[in-house]
TORFIMI-602814 format. One line per field, with one value per residue: residue in one letter; x, y, z of N, C-alpha, C in turn. Coordinates in steps of 0.02 Angstrom, whole numbers, padded with zeros to 5 digits, always signed. Example, Ala and Ser with C-alpha at 12.3 -4.5 7.8 and 13.67 -1.06 7.14 Angstrom:
# TORFIMI-602814
res: A	S
n.u: +00660	+00642
n.v: -00284	-00112
n.w: +00390	+00354
ca.u: +00615	+00684
ca.v: -00225	-00053
ca.w: +00390	+00357
c.u: +00660	+00645
c.v: -00165	+00002
c.w: +00390	+00394
***
This chain:
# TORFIMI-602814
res: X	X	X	X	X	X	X	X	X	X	X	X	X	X	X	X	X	X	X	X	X	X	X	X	X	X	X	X	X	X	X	X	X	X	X	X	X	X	X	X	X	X	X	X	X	X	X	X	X	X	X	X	X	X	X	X	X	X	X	X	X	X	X	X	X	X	X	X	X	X	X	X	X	X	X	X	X	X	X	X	X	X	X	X	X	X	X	X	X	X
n.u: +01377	+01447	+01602	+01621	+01753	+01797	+01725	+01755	+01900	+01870	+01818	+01888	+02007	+01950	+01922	+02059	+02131	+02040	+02080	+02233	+02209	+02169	+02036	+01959	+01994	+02058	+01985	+02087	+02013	+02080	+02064	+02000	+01905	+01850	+01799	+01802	+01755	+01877	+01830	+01735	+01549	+01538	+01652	+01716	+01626	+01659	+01800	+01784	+01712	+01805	+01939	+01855	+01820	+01971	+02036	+01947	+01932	+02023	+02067	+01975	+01826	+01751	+01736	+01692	+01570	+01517	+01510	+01414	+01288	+01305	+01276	+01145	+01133	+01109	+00991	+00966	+00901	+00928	+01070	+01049	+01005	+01109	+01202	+01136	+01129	+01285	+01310	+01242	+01330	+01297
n.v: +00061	+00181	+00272	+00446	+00482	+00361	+00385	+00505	+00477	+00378	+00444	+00558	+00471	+00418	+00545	+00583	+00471	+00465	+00621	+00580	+00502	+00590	+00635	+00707	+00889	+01008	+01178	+01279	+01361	+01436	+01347	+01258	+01159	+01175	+01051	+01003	+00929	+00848	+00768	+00717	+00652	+00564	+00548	+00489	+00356	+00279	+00283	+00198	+00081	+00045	-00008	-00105	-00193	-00208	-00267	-00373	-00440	-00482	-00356	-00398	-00364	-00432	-00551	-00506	-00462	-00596	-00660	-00588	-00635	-00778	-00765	-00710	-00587	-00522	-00512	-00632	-00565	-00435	-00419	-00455	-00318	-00225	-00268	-00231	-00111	-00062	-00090	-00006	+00114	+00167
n.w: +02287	+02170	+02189	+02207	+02170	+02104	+01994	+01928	+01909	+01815	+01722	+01681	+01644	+01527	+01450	+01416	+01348	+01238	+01182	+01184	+01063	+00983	+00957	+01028	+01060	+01196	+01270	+01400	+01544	+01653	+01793	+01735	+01602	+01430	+01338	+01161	+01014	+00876	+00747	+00649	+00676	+00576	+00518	+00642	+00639	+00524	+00548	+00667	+00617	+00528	+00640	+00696	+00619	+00548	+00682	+00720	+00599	+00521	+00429	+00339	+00237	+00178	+00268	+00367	+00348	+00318	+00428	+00477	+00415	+00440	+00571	+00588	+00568	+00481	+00333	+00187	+00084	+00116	+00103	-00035	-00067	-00027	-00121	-00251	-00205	-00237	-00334	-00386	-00376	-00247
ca.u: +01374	+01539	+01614	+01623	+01809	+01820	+01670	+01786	+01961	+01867	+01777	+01967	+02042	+01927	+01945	+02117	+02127	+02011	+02117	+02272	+02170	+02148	+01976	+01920	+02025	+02009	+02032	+02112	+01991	+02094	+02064	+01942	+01927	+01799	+01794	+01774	+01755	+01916	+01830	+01633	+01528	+01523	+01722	+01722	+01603	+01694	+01878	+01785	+01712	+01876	+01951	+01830	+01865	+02037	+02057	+01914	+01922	+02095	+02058	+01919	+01742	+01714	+01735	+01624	+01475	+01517	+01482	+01323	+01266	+01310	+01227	+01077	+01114	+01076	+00970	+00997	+00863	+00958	+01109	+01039	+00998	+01147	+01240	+01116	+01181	+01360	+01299	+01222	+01395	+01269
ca.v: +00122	+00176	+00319	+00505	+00488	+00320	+00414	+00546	+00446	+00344	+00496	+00570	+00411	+00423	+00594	+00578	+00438	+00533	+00676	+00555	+00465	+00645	+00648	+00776	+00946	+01071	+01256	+01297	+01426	+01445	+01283	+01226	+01151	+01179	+01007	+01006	+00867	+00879	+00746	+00740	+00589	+00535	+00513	+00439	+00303	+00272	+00256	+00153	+00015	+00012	-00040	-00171	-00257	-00233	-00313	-00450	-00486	-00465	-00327	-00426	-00348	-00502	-00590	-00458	-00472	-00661	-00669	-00550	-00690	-00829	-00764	-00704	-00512	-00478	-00577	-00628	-00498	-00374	-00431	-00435	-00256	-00197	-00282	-00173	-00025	-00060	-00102	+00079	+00154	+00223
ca.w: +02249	+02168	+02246	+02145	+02146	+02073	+01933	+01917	+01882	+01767	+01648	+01665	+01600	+01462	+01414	+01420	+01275	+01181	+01167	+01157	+00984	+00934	+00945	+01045	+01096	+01250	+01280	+01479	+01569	+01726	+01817	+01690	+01532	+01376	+01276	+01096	+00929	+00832	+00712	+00626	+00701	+00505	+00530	+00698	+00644	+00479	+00592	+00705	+00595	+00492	+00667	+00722	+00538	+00562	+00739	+00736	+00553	+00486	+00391	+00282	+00256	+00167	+00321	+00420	+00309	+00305	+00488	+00504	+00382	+00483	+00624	+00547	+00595	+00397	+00301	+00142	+00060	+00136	+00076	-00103	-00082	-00031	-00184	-00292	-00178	-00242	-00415	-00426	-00355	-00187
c.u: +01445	+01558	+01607	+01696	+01833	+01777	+01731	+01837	+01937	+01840	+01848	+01992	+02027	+01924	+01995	+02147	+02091	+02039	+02166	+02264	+02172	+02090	+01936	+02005	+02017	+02052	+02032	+02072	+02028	+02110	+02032	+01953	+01859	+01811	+01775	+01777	+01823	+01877	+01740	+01623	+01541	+01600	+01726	+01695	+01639	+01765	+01857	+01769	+01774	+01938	+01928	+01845	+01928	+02066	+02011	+01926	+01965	+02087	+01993	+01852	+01709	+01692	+01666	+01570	+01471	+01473	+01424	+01275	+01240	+01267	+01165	+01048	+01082	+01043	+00978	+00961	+00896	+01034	+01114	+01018	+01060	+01202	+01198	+01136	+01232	+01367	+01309	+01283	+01333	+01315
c.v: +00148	+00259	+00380	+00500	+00442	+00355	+00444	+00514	+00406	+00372	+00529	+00537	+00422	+00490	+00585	+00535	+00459	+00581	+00657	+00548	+00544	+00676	+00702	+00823	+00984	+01125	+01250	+01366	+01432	+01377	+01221	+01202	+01158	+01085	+01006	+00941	+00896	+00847	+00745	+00641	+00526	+00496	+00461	+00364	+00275	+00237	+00201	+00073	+00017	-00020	-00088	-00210	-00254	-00290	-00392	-00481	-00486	-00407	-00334	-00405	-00388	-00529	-00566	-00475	-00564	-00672	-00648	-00607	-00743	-00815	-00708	-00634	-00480	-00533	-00576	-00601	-00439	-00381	-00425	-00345	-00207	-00220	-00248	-00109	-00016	-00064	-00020	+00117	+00200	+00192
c.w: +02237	+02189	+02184	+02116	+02094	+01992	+01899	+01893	+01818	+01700	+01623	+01641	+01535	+01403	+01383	+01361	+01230	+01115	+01133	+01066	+00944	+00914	+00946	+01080	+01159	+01249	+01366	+01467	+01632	+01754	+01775	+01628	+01497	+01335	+01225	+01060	+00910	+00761	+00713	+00665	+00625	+00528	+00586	+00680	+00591	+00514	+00634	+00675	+00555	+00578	+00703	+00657	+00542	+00620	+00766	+00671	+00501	+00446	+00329	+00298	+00231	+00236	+00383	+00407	+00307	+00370	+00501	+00480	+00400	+00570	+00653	+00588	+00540	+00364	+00214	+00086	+00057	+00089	-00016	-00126	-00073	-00089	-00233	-00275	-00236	-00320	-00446	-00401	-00317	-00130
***
């Protein structure tokens, strides 16, 4: 069972880059802190898949959608529907 302290150093770590990234803010009550969002979930997820395509797939969303393809996360129905997406500018 892992200890509270090791819990603790490791939710701190993670705050802590968080904040670094810019993500989230806090207000000081005394000893305390409030945590807030600096950024909408819409953004976060947006920043985050533009860095999994950047760091697994050079930057290429070809390459991304190439792969889901290849290992038959999208099928190729789906695939034809989202090229009507893009058709209709949705």
């Amino acid at each position: 069972m892992m200890s509270l302290n090791l819990i603790f150093n490791t939710l701190s770590t993670q705050v802590r880059t968080l904040e670094a990234e810019g993500l989230i803010g806090h207000k000081t009550y005394g000893n305390t802190h409030q945590y807030f969002a600096l950024v909408t979930s819409e953004e976060y997820n947006k920043s985050s898949l533009a860095n999994v395509i950047s760091k697994y797939f050079d930057n290429s969303y070809l390459s991304a959608v190439s792969a889901l393809v290849k290992e038959e996360r999208i099928s190729v129905e789906e695939l034809k529907e989202l090229i009507k997406q893009i058709e209709k500018g949705e």
